[in-house]
N, CA, C and O atoms as a CHARMM CRD file, in Angstrom:
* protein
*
  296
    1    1 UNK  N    117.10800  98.91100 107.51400 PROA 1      0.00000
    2    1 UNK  CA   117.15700  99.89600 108.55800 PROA 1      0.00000
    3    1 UNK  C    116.55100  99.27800 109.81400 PROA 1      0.00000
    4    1 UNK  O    115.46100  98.70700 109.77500 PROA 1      0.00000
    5    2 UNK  N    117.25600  99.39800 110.90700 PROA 2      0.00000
    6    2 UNK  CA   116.84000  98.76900 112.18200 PROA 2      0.00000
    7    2 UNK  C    115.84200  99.80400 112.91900 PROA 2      0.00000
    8    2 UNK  O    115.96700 100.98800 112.60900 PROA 2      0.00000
    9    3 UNK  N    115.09800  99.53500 113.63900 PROA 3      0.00000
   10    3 UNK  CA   113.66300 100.09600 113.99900 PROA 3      0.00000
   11    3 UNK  C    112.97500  99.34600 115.09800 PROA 3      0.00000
   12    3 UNK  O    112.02900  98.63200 114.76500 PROA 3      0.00000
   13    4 UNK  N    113.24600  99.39500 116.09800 PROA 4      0.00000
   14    4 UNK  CA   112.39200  98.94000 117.37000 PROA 4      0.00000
   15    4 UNK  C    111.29500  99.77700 117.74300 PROA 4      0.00000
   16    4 UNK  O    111.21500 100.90600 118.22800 PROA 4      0.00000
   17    5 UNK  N    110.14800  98.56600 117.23800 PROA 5      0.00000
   18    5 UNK  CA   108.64200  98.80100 118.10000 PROA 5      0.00000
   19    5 UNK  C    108.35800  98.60900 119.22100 PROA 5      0.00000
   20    5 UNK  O    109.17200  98.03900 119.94700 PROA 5      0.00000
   21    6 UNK  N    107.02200  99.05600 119.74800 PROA 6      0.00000
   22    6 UNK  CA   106.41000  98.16200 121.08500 PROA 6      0.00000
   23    6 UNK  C    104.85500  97.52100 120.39000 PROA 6      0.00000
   24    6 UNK  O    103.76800  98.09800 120.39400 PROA 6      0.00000
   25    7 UNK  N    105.11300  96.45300 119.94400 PROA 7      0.00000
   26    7 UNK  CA   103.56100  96.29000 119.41800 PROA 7      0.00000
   27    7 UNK  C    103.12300  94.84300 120.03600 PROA 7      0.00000
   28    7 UNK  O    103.99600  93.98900 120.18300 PROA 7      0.00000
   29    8 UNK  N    101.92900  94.60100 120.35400 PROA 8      0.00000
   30    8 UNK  CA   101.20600  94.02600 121.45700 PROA 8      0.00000
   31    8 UNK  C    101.94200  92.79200 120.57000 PROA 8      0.00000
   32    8 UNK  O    102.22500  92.66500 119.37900 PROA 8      0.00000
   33    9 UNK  N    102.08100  92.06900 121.59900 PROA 9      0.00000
   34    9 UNK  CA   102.69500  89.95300 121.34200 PROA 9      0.00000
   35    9 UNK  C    101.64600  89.36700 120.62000 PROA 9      0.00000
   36    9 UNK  O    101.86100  88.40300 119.88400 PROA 9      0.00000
   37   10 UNK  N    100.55700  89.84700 120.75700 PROA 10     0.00000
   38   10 UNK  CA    99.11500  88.84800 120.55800 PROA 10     0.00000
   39   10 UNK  C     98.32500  89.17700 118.92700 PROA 10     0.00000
   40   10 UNK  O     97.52900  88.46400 118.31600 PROA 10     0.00000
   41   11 UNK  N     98.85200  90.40600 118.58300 PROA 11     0.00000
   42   11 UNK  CA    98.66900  90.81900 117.90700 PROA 11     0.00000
   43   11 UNK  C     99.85400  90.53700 116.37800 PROA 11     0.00000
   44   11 UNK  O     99.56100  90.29000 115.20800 PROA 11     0.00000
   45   12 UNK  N    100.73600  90.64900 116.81100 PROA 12     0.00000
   46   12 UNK  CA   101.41100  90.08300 116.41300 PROA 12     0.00000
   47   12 UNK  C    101.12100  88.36300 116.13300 PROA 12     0.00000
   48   12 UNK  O    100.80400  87.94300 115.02100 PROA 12     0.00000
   49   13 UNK  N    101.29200  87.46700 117.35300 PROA 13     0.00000
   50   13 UNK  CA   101.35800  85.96900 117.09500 PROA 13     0.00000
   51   13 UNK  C     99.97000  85.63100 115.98600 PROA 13     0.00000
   52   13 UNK  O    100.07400  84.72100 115.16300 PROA 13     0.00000
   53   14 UNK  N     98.76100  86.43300 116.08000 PROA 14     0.00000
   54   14 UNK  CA    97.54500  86.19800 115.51600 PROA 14     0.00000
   55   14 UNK  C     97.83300  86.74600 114.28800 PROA 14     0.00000
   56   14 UNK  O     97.15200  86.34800 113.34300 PROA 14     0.00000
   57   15 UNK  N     98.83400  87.71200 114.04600 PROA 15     0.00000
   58   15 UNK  CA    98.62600  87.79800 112.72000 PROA 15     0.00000
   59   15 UNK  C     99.83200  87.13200 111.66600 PROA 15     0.00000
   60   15 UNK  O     99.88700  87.21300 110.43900 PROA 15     0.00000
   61   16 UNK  N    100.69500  86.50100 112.55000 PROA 16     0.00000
   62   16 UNK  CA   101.64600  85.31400 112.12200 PROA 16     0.00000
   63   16 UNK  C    101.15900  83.92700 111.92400 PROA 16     0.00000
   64   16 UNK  O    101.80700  83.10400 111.27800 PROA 16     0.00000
   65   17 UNK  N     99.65100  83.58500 112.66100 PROA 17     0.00000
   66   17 UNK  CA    99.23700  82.42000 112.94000 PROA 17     0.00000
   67   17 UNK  C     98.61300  82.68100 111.21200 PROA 17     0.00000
   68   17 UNK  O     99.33900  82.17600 110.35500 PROA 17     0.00000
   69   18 UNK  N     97.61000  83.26600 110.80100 PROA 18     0.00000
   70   18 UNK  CA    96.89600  83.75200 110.35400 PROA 18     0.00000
   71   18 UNK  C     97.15900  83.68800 108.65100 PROA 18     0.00000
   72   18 UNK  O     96.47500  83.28100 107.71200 PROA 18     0.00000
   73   19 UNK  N     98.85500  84.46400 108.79700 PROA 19     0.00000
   74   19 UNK  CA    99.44200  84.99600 107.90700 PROA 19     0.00000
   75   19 UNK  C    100.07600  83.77000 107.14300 PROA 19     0.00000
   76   19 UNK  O     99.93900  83.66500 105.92500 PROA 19     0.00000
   77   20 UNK  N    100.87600  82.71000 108.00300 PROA 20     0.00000
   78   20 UNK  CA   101.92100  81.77100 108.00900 PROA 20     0.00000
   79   20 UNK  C    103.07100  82.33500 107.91400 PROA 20     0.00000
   80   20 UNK  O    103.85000  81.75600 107.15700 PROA 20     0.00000
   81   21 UNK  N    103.44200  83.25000 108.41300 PROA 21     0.00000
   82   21 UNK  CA   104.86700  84.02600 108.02100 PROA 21     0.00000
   83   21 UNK  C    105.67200  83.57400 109.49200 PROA 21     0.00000
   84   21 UNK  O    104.97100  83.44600 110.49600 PROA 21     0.00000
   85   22 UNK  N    107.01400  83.36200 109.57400 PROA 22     0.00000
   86   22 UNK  CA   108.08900  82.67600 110.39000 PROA 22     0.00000
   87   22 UNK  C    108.06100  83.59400 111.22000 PROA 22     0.00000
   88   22 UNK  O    107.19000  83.55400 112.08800 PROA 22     0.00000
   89   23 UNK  N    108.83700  84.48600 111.19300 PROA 23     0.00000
   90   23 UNK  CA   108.88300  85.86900 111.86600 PROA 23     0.00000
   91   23 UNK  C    108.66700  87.61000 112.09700 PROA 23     0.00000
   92   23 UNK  O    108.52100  88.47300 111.23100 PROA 23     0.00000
   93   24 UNK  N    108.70300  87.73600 113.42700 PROA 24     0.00000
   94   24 UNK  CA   107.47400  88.71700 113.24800 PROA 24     0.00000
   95   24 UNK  C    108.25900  89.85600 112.22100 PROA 24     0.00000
   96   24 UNK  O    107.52500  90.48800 111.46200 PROA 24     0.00000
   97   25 UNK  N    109.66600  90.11400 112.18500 PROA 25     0.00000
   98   25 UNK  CA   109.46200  90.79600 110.84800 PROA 25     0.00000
   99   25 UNK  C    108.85800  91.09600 109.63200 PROA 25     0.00000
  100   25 UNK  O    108.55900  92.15100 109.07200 PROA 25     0.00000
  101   26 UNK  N    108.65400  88.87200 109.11500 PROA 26     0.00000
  102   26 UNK  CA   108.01300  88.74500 108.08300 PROA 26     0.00000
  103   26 UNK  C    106.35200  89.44900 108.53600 PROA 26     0.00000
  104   26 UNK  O    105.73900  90.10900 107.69800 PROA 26     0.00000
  105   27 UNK  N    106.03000  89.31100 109.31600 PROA 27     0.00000
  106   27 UNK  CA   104.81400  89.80600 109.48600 PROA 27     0.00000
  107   27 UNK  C    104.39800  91.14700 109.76800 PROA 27     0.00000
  108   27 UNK  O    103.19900  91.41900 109.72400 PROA 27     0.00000
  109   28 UNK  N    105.34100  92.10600 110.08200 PROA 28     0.00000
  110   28 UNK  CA   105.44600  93.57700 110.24300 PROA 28     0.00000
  111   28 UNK  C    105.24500  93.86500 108.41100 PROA 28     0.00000
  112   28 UNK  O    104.29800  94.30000 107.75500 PROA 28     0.00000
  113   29 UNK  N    106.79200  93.32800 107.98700 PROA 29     0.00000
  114   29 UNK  CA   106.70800  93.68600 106.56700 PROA 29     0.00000
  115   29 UNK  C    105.29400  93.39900 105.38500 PROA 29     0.00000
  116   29 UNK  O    104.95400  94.12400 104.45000 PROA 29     0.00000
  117   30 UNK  N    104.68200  92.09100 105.84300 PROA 30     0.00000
  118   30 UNK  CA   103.79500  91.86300 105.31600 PROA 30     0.00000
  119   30 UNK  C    102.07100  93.12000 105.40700 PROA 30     0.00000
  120   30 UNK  O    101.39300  93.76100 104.60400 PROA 30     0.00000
  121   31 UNK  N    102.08000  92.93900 106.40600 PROA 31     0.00000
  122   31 UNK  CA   101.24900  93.81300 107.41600 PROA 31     0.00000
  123   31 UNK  C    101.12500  95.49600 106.27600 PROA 31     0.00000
  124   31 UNK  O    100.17600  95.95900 105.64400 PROA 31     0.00000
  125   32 UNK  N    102.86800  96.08600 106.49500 PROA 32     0.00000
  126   32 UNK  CA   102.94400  97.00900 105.73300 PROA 32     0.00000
  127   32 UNK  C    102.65000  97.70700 104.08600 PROA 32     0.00000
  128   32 UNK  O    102.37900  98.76700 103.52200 PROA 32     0.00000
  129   33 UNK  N    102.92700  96.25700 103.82700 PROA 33     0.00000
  130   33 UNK  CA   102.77300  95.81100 102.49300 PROA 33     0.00000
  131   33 UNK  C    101.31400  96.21300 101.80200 PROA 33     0.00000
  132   33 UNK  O    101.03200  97.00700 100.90400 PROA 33     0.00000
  133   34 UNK  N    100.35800  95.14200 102.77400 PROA 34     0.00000
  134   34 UNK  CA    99.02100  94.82200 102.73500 PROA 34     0.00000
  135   34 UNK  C     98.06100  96.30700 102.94200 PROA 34     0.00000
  136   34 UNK  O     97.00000  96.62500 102.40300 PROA 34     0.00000
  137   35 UNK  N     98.88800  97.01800 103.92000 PROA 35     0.00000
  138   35 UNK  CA    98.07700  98.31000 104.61100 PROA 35     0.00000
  139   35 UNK  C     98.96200  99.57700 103.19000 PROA 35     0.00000
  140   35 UNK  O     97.94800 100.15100 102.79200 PROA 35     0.00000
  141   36 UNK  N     99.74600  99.98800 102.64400 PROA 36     0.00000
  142   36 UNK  CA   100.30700 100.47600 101.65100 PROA 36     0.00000
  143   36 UNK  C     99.22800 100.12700 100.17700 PROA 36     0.00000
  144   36 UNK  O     98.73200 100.96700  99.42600 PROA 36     0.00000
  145   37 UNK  N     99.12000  98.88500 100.12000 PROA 37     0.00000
  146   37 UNK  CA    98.30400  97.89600  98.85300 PROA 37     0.00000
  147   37 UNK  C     96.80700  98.68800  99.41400 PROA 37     0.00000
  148   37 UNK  O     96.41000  99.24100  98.38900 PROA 37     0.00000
  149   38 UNK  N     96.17300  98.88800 100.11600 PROA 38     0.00000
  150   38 UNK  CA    94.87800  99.24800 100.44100 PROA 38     0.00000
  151   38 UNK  C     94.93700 100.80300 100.53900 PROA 38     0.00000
  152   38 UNK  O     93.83700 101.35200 100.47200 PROA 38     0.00000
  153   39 UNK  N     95.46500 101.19600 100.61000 PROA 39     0.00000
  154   39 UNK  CA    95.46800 103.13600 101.12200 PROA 39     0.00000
  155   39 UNK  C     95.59400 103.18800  99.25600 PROA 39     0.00000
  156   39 UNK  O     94.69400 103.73400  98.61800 PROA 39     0.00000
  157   40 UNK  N     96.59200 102.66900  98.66900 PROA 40     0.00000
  158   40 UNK  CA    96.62600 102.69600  97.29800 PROA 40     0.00000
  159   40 UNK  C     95.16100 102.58200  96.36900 PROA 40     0.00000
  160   40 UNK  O     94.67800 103.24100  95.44800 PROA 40     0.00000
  161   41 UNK  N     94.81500 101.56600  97.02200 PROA 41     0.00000
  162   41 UNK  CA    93.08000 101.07500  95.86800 PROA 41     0.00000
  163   41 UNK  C     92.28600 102.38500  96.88900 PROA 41     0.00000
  164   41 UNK  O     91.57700 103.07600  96.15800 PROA 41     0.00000
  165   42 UNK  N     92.26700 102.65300  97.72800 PROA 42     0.00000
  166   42 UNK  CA    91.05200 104.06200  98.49300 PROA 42     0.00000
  167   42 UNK  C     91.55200 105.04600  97.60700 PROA 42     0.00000
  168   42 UNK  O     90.76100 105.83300  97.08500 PROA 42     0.00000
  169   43 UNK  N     93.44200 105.13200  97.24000 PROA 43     0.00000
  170   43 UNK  CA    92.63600 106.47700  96.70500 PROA 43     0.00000
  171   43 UNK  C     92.45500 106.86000  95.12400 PROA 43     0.00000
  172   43 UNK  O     92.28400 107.96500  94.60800 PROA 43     0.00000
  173   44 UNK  N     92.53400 105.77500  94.63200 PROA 44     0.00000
  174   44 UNK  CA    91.64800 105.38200  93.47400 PROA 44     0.00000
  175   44 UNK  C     90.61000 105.13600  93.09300 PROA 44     0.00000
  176   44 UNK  O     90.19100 105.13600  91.93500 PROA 44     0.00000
  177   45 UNK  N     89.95300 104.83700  94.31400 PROA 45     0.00000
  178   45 UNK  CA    88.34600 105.02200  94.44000 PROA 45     0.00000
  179   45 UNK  C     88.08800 105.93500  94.47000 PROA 45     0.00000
  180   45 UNK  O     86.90200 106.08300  94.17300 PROA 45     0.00000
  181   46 UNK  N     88.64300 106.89000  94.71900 PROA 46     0.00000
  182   46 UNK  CA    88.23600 108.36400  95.38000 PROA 46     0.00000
  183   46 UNK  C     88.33400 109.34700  94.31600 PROA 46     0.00000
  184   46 UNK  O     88.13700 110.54400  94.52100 PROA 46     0.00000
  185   47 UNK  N     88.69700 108.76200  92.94900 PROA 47     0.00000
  186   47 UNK  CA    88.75800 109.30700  91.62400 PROA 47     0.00000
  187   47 UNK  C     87.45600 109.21200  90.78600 PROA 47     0.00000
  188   47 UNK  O     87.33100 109.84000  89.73500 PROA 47     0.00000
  189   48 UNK  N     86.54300 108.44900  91.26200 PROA 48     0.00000
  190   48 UNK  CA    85.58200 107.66600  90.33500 PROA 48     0.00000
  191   48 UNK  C     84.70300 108.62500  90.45700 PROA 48     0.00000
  192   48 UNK  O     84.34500 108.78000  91.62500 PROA 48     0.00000
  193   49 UNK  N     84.25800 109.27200  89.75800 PROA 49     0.00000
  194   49 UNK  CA    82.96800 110.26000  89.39600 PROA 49     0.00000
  195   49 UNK  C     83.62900 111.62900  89.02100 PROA 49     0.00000
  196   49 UNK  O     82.93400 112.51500  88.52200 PROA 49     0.00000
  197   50 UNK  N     85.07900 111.82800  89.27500 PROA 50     0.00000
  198   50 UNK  CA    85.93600 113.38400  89.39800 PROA 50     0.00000
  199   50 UNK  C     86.89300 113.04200  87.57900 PROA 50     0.00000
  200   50 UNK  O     87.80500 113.80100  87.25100 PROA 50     0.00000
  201   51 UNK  N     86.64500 112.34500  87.03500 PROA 51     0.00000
  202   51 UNK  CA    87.08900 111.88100  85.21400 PROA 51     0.00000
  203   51 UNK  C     86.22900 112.32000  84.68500 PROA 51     0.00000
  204   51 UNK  O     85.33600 111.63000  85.17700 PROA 51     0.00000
  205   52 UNK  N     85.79200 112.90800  84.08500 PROA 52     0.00000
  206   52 UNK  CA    85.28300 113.17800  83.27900 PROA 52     0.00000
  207   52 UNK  C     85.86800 112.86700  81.30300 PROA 52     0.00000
  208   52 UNK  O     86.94500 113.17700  80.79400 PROA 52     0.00000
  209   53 UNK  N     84.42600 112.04000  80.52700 PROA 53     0.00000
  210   53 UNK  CA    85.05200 111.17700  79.51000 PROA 53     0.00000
  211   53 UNK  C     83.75100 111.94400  78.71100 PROA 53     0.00000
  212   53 UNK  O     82.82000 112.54000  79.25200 PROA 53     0.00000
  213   54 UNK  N     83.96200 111.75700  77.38800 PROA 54     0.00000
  214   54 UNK  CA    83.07500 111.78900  76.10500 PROA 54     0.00000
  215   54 UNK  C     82.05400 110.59600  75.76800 PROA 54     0.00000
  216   54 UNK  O     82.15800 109.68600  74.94500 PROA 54     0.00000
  217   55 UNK  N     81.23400 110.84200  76.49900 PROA 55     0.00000
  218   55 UNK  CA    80.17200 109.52200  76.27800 PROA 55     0.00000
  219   55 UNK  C     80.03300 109.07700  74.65000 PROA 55     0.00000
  220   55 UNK  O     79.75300 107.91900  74.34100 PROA 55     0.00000
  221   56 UNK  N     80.29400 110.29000  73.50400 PROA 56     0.00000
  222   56 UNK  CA    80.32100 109.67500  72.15400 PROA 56     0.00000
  223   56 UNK  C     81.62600 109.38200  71.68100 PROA 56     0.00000
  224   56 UNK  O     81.89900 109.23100  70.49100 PROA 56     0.00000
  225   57 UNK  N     82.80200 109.26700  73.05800 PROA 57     0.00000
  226   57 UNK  CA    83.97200 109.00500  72.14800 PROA 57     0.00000
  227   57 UNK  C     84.10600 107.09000  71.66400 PROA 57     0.00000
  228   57 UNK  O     83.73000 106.10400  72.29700 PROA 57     0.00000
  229   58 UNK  N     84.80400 107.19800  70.28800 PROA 58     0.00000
  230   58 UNK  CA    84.59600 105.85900  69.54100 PROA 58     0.00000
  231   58 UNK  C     85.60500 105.24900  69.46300 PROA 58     0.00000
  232   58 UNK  O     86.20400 105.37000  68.39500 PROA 58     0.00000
  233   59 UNK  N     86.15100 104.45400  70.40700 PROA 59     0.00000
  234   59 UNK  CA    88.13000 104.17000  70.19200 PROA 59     0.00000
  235   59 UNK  C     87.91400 103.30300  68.77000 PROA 59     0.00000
  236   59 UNK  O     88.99600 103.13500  68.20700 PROA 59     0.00000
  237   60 UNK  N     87.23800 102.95000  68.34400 PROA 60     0.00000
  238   60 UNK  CA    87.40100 101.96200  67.28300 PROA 60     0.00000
  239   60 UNK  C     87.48100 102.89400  65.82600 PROA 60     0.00000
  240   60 UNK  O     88.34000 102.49100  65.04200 PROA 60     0.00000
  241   61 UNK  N     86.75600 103.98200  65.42300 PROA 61     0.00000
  242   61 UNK  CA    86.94600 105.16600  64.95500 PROA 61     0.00000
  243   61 UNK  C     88.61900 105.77100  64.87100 PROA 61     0.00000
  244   61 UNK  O     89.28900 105.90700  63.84700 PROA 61     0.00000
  245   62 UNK  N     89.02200 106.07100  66.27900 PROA 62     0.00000
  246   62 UNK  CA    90.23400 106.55800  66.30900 PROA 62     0.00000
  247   62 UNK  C     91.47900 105.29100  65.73000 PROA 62     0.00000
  248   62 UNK  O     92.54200 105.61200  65.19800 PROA 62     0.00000
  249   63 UNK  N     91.00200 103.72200  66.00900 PROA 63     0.00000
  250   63 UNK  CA    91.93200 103.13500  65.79000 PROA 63     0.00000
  251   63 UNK  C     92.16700 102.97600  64.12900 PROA 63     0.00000
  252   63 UNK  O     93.29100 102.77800  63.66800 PROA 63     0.00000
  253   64 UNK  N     90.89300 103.09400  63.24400 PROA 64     0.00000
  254   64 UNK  CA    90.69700 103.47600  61.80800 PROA 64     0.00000
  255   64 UNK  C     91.53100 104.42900  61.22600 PROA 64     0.00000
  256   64 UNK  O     92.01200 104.23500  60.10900 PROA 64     0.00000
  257   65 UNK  N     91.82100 105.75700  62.07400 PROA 65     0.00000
  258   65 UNK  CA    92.28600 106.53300  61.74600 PROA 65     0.00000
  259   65 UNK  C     94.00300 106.53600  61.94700 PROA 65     0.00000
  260   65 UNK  O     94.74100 107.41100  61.49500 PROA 65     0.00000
  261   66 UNK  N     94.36700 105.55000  62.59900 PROA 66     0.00000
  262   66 UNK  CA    95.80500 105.29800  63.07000 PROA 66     0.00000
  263   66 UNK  C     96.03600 105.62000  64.22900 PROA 66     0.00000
  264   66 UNK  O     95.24000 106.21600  64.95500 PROA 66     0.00000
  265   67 UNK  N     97.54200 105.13600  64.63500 PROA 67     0.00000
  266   67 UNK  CA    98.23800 105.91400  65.83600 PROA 67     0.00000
  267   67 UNK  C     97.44300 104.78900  67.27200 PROA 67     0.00000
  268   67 UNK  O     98.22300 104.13700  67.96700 PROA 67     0.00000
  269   68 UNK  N     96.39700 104.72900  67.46000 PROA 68     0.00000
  270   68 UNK  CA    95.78100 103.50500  68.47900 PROA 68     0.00000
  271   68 UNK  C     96.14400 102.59200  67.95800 PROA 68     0.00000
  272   68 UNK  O     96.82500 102.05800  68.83400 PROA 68     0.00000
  273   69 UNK  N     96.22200 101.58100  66.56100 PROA 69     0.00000
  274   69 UNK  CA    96.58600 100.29200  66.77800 PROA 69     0.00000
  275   69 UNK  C     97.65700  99.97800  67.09900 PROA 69     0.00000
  276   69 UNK  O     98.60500 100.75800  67.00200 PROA 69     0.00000
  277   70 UNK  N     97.77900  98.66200  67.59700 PROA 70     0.00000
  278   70 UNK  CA    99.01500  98.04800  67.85900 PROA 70     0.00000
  279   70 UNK  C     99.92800  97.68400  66.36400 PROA 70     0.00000
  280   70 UNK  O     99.52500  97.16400  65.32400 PROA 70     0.00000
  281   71 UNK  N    101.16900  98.14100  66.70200 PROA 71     0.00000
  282   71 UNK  CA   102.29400  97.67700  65.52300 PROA 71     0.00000
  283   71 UNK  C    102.02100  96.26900  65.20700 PROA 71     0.00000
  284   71 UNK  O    101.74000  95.50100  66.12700 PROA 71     0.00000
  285   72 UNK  N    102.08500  95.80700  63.84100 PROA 72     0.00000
  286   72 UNK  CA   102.05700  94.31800  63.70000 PROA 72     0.00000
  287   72 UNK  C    103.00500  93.66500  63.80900 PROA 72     0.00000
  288   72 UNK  O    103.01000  92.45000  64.00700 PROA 72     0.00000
  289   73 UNK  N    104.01200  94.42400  63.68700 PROA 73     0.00000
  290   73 UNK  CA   105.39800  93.69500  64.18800 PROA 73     0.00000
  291   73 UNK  C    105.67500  93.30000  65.44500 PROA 73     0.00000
  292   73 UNK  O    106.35600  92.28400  65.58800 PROA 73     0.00000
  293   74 UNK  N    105.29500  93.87900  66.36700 PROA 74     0.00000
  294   74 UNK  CA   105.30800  93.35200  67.34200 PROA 74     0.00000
  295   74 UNK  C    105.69100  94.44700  68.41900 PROA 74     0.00000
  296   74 UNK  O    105.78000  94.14000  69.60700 PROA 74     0.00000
C-alpha cells in the first residue's frame, strides 16, 4: 500500500546510518517493526502482579498423574 509521509531527512538518514538498511522504506518498515515489537513486551509487563497462581501448585505431581507429560512418541 502506497503512503506518503513528511518525516524529517535527518531523522531518517540517522536512523538508516545506524540501522544499515538501503532505503528509507527499509527503515520506516524496520522502525515499525521495532516500535510494534516494544508496545508488545509493555503490555506484557503490565500483566505481572494481575495472574494470580497457587503458590502450592506441583507440576511434577500433576505430570505423575498424566495428561502433562510429553507423548514418547514424539
Amino acid at each position: 500500500m502506497a503512503t506518503n509521509l513528511a518525516i524529517d531527512d535527518s531523522l531518517i538518514e540517522s536512523a538508516r546510518t545506524l540501522g544499515g538498511q538501503k532505503t528509507k522504506k527499509a527503515v520506516v518498515t524496520q522502525a515499525l517493526q521495532e516500535y510494534i515489537q516494544k508496545r508488545q513486551q509493555l503490555k506484557l509487563t503490565e500483566l505481572f502482579g494481575q495472574i494470580d497462581y497457587a503458590q502450592d501448585y506441583d507440576y511434577k505431581a500433576q505430570r505423575q498423574r498424566g495428561g502433562l507429560e510429553p507423548d514418547a512418541k514424539g
